[in-house]
C-alpha positions as a Markdown table, in Angstrom:
| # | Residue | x | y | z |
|---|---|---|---|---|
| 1 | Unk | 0.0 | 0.0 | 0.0 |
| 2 | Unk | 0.8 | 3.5 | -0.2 |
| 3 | Unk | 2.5 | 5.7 | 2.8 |
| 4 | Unk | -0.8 | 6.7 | 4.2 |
| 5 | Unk | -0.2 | 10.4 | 3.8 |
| 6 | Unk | 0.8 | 9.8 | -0.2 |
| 7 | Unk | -3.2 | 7.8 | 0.1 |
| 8 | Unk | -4.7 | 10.3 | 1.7 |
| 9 | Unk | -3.3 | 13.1 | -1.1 |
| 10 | Unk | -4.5 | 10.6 | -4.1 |
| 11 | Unk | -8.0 | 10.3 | -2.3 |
| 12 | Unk | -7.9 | 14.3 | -1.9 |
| 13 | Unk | -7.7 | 13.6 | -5.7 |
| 14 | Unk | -10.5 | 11.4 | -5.8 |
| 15 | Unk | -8.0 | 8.6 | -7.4 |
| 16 | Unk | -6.9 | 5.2 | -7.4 |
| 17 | Unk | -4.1 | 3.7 | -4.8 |
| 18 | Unk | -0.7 | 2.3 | -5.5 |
| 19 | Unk | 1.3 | -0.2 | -3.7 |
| 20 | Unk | 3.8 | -0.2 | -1.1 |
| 21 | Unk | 6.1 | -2.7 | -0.8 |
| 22 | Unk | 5.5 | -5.5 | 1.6 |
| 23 | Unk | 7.9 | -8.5 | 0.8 |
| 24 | Unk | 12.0 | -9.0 | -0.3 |
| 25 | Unk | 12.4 | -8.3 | -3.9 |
| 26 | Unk | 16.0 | -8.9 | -5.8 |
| 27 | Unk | 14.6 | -7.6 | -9.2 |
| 28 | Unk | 12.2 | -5.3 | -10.5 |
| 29 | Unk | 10.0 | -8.8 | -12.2 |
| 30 | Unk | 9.3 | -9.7 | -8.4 |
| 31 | Unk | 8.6 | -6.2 | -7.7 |
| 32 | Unk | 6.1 | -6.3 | -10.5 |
| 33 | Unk | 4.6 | -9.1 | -9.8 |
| 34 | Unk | 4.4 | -8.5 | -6.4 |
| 35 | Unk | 2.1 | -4.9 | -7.0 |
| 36 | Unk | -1.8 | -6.0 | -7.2 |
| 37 | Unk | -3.6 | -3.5 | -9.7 |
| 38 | Unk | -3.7 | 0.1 | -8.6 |
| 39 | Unk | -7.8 | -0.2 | -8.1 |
| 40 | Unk | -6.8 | -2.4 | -4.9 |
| 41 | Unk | -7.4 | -0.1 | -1.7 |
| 42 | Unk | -4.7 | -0.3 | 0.3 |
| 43 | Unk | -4.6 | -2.3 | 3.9 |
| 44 | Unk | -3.6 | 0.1 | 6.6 |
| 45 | Unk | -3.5 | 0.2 | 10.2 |
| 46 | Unk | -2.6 | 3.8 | 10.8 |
| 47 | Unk | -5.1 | 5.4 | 8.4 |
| 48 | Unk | -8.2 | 3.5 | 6.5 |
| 49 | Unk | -9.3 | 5.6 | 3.5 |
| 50 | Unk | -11.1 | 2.5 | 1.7 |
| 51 | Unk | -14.0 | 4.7 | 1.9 |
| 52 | Unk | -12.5 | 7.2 | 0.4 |
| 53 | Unk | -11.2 | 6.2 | -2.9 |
| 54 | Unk | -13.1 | 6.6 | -5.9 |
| 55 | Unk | -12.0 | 4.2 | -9.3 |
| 56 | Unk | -10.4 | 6.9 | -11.4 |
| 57 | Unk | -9.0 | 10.0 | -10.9 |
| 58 | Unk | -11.1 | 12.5 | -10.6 |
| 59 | Unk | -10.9 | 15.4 | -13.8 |
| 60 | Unk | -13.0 | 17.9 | -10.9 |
| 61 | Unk | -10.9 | 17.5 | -8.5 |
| 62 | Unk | -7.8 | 18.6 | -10.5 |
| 63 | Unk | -9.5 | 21.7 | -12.2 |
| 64 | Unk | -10.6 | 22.4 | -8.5 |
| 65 | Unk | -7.2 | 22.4 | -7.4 |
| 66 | Unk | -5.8 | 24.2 | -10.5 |
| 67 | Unk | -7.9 | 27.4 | -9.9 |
| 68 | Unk | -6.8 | 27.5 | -5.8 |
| 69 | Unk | -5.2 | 31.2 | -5.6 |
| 70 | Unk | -1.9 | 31.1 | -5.0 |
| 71 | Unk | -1.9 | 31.8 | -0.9 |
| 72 | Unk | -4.4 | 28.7 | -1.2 |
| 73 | Unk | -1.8 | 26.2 | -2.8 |
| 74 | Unk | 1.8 | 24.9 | -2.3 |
| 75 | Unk | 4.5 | 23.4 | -3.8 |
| 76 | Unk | 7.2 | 20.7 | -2.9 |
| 77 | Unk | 10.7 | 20.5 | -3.9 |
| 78 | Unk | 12.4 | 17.4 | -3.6 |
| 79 | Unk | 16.4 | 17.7 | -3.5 |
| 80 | Unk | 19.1 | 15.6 | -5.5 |
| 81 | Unk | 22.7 | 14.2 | -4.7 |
| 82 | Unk | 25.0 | 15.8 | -3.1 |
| 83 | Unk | 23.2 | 16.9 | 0.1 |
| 84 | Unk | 23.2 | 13.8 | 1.9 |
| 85 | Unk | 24.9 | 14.0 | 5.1 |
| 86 | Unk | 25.6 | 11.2 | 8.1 |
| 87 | Unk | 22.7 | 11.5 | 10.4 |
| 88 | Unk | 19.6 | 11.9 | 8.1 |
| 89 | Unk | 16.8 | 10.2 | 8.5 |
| 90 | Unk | 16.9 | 10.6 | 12.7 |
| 91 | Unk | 14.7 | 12.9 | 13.3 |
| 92 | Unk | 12.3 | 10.8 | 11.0 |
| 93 | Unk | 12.1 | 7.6 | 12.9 |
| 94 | Unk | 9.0 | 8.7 | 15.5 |
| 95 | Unk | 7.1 | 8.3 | 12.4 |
| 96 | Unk | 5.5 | 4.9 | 11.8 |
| 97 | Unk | 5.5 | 5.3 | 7.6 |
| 98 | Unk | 8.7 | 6.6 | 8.1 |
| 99 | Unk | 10.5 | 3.6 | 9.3 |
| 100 | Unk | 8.4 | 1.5 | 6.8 |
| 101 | Unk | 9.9 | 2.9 | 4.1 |
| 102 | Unk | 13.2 | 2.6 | 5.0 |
| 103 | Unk | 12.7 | -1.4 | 6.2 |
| 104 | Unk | 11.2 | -1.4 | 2.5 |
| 105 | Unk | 14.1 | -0.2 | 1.0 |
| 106 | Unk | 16.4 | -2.6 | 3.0 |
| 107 | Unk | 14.6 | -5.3 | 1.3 |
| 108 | Unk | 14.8 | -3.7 | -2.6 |
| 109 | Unk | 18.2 | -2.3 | -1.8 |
| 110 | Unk | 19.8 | -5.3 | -0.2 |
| 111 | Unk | 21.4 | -3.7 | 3.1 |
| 112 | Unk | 20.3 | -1.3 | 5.5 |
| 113 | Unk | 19.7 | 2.0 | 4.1 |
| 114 | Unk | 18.8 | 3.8 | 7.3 |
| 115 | Unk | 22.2 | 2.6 | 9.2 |
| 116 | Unk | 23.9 | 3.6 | 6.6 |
| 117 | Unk | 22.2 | 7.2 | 7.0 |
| 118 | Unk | 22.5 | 7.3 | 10.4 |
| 119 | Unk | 25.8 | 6.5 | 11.1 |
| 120 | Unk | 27.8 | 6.5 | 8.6 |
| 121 | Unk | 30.3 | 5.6 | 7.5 |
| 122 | Unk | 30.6 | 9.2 | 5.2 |
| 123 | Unk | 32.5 | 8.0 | 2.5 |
| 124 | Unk | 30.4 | 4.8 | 2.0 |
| 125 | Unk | 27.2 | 7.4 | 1.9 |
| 126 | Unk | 29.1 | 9.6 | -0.6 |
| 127 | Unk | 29.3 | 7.1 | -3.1 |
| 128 | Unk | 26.9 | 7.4 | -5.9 |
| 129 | Unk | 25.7 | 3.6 | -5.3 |
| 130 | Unk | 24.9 | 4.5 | -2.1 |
| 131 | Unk | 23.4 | 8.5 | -1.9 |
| 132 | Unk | 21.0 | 8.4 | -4.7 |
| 133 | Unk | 18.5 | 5.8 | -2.8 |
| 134 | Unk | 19.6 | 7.4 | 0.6 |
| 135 | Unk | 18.2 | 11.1 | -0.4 |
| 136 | Unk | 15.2 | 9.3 | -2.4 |
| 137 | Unk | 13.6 | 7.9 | 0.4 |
| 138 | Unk | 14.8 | 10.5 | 3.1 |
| 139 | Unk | 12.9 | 12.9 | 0.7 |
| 140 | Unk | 9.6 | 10.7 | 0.7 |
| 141 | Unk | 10.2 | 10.3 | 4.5 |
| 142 | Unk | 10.1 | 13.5 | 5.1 |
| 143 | Unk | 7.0 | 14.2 | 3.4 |
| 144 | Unk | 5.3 | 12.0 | 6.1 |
| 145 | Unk | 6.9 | 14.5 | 8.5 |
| 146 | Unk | 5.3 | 17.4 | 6.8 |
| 147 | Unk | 1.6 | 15.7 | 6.5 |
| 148 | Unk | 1.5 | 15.5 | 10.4 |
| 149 | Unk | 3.0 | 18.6 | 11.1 |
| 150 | Unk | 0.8 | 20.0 | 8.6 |
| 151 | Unk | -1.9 | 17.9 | 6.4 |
| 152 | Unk | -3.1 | 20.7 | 5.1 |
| 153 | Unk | 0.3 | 21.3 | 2.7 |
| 154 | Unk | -0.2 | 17.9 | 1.5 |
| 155 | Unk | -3.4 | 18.5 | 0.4 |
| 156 | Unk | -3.6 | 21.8 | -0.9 |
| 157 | Unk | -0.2 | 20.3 | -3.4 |
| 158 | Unk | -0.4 | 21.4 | -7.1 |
| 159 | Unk | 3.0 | 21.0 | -8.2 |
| 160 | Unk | 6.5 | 19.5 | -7.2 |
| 161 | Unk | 10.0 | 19.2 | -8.8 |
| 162 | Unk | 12.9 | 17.5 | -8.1 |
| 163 | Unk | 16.5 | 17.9 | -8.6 |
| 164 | Unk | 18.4 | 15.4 | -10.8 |
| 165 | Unk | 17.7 | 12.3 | -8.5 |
| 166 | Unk | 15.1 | 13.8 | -6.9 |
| 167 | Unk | 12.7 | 14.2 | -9.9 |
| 168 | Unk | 12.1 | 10.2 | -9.0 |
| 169 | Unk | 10.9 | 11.3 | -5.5 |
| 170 | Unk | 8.8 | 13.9 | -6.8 |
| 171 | Unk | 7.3 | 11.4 | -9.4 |
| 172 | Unk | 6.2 | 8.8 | -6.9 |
| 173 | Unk | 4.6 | 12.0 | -4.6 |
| 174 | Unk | 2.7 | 12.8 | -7.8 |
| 175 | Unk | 1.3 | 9.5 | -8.0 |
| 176 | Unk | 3.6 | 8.8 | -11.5 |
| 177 | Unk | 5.8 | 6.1 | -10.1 |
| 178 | Unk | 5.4 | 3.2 | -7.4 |
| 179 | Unk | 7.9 | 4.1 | -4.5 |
| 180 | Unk | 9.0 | 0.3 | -5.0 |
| 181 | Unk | 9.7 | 0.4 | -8.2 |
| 182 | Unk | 10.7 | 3.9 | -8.2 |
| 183 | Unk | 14.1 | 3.2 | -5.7 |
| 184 | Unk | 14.8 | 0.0 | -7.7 |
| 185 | Unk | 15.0 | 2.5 | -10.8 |
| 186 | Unk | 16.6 | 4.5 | -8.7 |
| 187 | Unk | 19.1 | 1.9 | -7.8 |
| 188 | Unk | 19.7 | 1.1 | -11.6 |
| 189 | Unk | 20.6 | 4.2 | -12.4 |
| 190 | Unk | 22.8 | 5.2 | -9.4 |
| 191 | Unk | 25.1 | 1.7 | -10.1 |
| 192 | Unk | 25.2 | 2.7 | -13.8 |
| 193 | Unk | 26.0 | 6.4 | -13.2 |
| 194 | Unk | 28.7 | 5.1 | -10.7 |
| 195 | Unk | 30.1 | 2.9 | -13.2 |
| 196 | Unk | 30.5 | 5.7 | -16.2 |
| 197 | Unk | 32.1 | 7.4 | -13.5 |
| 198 | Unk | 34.7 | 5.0 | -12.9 |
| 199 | Unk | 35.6 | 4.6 | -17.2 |
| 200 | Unk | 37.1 | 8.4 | -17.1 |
| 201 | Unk | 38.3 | 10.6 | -14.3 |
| 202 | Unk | 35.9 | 13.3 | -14.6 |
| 203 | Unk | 34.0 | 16.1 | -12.2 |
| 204 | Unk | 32.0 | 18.9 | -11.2 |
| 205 | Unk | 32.9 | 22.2 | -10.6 |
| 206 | Unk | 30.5 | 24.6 | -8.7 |
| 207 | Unk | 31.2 | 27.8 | -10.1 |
| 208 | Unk | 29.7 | 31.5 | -9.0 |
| 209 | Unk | 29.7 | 34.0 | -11.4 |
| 210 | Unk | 29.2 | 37.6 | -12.4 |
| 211 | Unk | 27.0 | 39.6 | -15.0 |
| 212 | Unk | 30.4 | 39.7 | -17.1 |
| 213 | Unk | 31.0 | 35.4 | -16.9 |
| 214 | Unk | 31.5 | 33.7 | -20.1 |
| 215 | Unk | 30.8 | 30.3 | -19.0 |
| 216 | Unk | 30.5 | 29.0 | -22.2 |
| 217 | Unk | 33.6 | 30.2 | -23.8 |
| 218 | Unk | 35.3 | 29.1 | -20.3 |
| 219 | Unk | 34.2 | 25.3 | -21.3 |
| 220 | Unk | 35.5 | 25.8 | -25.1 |
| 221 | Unk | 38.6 | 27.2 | -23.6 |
| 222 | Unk | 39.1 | 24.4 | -20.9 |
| 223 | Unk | 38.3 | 21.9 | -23.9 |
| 224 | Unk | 41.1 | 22.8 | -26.3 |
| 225 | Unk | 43.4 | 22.9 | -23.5 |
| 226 | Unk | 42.5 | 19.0 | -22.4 |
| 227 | Unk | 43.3 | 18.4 | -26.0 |
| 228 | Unk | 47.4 | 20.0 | -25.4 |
| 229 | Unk | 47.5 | 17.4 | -23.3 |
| 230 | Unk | 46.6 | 14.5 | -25.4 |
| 231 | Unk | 43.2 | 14.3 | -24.2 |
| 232 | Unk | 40.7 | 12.8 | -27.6 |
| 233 | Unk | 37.4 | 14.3 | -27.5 |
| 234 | Unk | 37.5 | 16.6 | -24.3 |
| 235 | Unk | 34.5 | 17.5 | -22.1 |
| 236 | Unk | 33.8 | 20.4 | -20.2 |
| 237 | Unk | 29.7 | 22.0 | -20.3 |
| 238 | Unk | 27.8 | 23.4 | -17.7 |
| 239 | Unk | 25.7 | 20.7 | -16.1 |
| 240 | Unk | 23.8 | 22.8 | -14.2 |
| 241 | Unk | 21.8 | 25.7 | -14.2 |
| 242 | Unk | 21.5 | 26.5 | -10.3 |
| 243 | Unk | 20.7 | 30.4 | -10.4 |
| 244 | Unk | 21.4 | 33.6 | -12.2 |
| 245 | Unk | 25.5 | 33.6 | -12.7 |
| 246 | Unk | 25.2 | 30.2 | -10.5 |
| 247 | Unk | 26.3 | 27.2 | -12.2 |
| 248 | Unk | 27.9 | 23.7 | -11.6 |
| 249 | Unk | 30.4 | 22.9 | -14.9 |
| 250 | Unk | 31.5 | 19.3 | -15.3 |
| 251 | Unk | 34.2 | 17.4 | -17.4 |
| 252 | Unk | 37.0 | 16.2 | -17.7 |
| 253 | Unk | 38.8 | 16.6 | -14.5 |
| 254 | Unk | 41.9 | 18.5 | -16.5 |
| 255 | Unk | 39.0 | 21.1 | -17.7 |
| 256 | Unk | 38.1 | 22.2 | -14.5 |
| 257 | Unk | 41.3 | 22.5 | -13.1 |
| 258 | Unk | 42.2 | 24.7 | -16.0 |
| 259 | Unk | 39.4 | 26.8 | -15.0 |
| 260 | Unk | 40.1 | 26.8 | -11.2 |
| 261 | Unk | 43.4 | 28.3 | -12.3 |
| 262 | Unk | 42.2 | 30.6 | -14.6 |
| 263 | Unk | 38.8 | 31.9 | -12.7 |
| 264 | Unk | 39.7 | 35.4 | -12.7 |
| 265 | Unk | 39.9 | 35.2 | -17.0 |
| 266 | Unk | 36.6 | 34.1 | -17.2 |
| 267 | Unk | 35.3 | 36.3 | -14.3 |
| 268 | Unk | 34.2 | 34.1 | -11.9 |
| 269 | Unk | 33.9 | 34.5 | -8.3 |
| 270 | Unk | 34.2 | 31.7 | -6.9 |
| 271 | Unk | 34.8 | 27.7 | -7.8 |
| 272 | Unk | 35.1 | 24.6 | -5.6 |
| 273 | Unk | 35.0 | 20.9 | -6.9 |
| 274 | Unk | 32.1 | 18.9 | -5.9 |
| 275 | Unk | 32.8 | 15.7 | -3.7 |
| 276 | Unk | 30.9 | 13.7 | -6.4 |
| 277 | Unk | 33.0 | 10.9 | -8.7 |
| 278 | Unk | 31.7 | 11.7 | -12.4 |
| 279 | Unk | 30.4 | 14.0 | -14.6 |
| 280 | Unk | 26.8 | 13.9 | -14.4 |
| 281 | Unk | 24.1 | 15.7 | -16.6 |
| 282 | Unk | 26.9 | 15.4 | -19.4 |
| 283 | Unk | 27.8 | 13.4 | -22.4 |
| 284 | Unk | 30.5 | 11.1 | -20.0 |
| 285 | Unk | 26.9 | 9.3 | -18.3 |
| 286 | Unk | 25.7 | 8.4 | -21.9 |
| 287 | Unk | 26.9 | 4.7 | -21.0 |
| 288 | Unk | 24.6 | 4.6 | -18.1 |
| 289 | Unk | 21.2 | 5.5 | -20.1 |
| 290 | Unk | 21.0 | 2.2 | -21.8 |
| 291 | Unk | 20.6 | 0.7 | -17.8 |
| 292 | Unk | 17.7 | 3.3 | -17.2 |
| 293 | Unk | 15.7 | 2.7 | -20.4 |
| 294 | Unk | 15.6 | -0.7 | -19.9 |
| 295 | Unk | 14.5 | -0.5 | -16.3 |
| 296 | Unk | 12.6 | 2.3 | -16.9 |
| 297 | Unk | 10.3 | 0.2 | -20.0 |
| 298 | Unk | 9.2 | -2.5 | -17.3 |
| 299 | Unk | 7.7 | 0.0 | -14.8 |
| 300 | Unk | 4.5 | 0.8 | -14.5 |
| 301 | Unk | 3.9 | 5.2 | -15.0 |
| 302 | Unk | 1.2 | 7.0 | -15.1 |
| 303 | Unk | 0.8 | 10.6 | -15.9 |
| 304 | Unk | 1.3 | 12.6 | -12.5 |
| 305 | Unk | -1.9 | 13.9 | -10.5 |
| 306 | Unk | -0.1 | 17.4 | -10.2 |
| 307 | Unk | 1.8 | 19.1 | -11.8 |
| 308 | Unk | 5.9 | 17.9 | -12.3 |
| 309 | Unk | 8.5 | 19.9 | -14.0 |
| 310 | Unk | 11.4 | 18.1 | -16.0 |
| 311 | Unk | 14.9 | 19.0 | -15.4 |
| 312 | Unk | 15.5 | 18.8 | -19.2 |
| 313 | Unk | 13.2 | 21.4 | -20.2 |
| 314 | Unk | 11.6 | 23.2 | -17.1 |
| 315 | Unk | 8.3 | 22.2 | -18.7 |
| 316 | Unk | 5.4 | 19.8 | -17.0 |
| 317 | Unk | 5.4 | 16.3 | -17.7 |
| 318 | Unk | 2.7 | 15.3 | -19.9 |
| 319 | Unk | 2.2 | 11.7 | -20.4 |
| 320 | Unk | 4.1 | 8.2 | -19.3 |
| 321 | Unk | 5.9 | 8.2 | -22.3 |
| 322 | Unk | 7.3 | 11.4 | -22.1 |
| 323 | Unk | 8.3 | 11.1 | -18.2 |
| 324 | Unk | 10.3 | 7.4 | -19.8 |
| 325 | Unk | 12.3 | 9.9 | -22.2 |
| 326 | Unk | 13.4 | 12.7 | -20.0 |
| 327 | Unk | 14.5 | 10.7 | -16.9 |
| 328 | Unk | 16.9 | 9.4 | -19.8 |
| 329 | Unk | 18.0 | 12.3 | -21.7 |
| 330 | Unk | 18.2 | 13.9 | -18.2 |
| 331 | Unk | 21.7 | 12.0 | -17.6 |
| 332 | Unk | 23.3 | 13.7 | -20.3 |
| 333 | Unk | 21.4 | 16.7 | -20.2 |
| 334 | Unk | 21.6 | 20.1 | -18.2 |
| 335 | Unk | 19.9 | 20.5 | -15.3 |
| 336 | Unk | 17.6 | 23.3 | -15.9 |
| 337 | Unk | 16.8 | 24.6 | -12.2 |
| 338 | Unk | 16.9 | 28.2 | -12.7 |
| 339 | Unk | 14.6 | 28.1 | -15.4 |
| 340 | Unk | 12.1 | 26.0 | -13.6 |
| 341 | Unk | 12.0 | 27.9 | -10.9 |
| 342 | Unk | 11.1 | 30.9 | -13.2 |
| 343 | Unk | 7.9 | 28.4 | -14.5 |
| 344 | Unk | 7.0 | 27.3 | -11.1 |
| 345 | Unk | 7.1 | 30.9 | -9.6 |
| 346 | Unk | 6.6 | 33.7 | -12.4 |
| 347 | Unk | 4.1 | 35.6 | -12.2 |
| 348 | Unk | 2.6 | 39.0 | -13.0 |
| 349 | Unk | 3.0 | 41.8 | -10.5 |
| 350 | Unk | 0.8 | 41.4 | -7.1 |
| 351 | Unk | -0.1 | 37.8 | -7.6 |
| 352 | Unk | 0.4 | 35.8 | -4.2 |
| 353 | Unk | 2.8 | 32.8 | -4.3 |
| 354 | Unk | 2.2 | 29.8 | -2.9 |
| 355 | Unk | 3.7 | 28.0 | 0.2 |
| 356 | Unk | 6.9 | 26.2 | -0.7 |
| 357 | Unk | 8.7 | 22.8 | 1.2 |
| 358 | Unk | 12.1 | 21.4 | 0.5 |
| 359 | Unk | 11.4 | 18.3 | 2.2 |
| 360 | Unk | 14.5 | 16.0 | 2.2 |
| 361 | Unk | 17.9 | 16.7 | 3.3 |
| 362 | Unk | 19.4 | 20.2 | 2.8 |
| 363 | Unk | 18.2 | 23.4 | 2.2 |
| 364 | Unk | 20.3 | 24.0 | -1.4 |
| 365 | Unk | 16.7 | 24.3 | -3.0 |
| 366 | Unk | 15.7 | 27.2 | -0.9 |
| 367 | Unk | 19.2 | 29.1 | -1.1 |
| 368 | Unk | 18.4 | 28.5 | -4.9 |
| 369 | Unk | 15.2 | 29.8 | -4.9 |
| 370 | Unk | 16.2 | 32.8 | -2.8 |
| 371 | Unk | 18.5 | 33.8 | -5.4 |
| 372 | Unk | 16.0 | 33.2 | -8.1 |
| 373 | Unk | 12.9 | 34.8 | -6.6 |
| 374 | Unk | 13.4 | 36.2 | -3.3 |
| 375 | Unk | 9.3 | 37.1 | -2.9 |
| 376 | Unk | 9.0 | 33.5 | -3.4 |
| 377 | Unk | 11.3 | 32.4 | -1.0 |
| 378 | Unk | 9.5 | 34.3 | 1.8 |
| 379 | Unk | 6.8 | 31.7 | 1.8 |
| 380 | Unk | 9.5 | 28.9 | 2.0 |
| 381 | Unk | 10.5 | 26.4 | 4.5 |
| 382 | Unk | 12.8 | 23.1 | 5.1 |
| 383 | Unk | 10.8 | 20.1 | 6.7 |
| 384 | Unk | 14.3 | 18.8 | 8.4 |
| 385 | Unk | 15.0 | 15.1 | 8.1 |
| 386 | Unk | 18.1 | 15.4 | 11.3 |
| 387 | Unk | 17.2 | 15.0 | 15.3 |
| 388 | Unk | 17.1 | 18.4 | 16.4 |
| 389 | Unk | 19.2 | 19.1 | 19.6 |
| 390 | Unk | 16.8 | 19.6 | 22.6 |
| 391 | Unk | 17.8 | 23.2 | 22.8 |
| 392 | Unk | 17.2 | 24.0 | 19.4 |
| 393 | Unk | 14.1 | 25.8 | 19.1 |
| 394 | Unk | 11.2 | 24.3 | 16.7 |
């Protein structure tokens, strides 16, 4: 069955139920076979909403939800790798669905997930293997944390995006993807990602800039110098689009040395290397989307209840077919976060915004949106996934 509070929001909709996980899975044909049809209601000792769930989604519902003014709506952002941290996942375990979906991944994942949040050790968590599921299901987690703290942002939901990784997360909160199926997707990918990683010694490079950067002619520059040193075929391309000046460049690790050493040419503030293994969201991962497709054509998606943007092309989802190709392309493609945040958030002049949540480890997203729309970023607030100290106030 589905987390209760992920139920509850589909029978807000007036739709159907998934599945949650319930018994060991080594492949994604047990996992399949495993999931009843989505009609099934699903068995629940914390929440019954049997009564609530209609056969098929209801068309009213979402028009009613799609006029809401702004101050009457919110939006979740789910984050991606790189803000996982030893001790996640703490200050989640008073809640019941919580811990079920971390014993759940244990059993899809094949070790223990929330041990390996908990305590470590860092560099095991780091690796790409290992961090991709680990923010996945803190994410979800965490939105069980914000539907008893606050039901009413759960229910009141008309979009969500997620960040690399964390688009998965924000497809299973839409109702797109079963969580089950979802992490052992997720899985897939972060094992083939890992391995791409490991064919070439490659990077990411955070990089701040100024109205006067030339980030692209920085990357041509970086790329003929690779190629001095022998280098066939050099890569160096902004991966992502973070904010305005605000990007993340990634290549071959030679490239972004050469523009570490030459920041001040190019105009740029600031850079510092990622702790990451590879160069994601570029041409290097094109060995890993092979993996994904495959996975990807044996799962069951369905177009998303609410609104998702892609990270591909800041645009909404529209159909299963279409979420199949982006979560692809998006492994060799550039993270387009600054221009999604201008689709979730534009608006004309005195319009309300909605109530925002990062829910998952991190607050990158909000220091992102901040710099992309600070009006919007007043309505916006982390649901932490870490045990706060006793004397840290609420």
């Amino acid at each position: 069955m589905l987390p209760p509070s992920v139920a509850m929001r589909l029978a807000a909709f007036g739709c159907r139920s998934g599945h949650w996980l319930q018994t060991p899975l080594s492949n994604l044909t047990q996992c399949r076979q495993l999931a009843p049809s989505r009609p099934q209601s699903p068995p629940g000792p914390s929440v019954d909403i049997s009564a609530m769930l209609g056969p098929e989604p209801s068309e009213a519902r979402l028009k009613e939800l799609s006029r809401r003014q702004p101050r009457q709506s919110s939006l979740l952002l789910f984050p991606g790798q790189g803000t996982q941290f030893v001790g996640m996942g703490e200050g989640l375990q008073k809640y019941h669905n919580a811990r079920q979906m971390f014993a759940a991944a244990q059993k899809i994942l094949g070790y223990d997930l929330l041990s390996l949040c908990m305590n470590g050790p860092e560099g095991e968590l780091n690796k790409t293997v290992h961090c991709q599921p680990a923010v996945f299901v803190t994410s979800l987690a965490a939105v069980e944390r914000l539907h008893l703290e606050n039901p009413e942002a759960i229910e009141k939901c008309v979009g969500a995006a997620g960040f690399s990784v964390g688009e998965f997360a924000a497809l299973v909160f839409a109702g797109a993807m079963d969580f089950a199926e979802a992490l052992y997707a997720v899985k897939v990918r972060a094992e083939a990602m890992q391995e791409a990683s490991e064919s070439i010694p490659s990077g990411m490079l955070s990089v701040v800039g100024q109205a006067g950067s030339r980030f692209k002619y920085a990357c041509l520059e970086a790329r003929e110098h690779c190629k001095t040193l022998g280098i066939e075929d050099p890569v160096c391309e902004v991966a992502n689009y973070l904010f305005p000046n605000g990007r993340v460049i990634a290549g071959n690790l030679q490239a972004l040395k050469y523009l570490q050493q030459n920041c001040r040419k190019f105009h740029f503030l600031r850079t510092k290397l990622l702790p990451v293994s590879g160069a994601f969201h570029t041409r290097l991962m094109t060995s890993a989307t092979q993996p994904l497709q495959d996975i990807l054509k044996g799962i069951n998606i369905e177009k998303p209840l609410i609104s998702v943007y892609s990270n591909v092309d800041a645009k909404k989802y529209v159909n299963s077919k279409h979420i199949r190709q982006l979560l692809v392309k998006q492994l060799v493609m550039p993270v387009k976060w600054e221009q999604t945040m201008h689709a979730m958030y534009e608006r004309e002049q005195g319009i309300d915004f909605p109530d925002t949540y990062e829910v998952g480890p991190g607050t990158q997203l909000g220091t992102m949106l901040k710099n992309c729309n600070l009006k919007a970023w007043r309505f916006y607030r982390h649901i932490d996934v870490k045990l706060k100290d006793e004397t840290e106030e609420e």
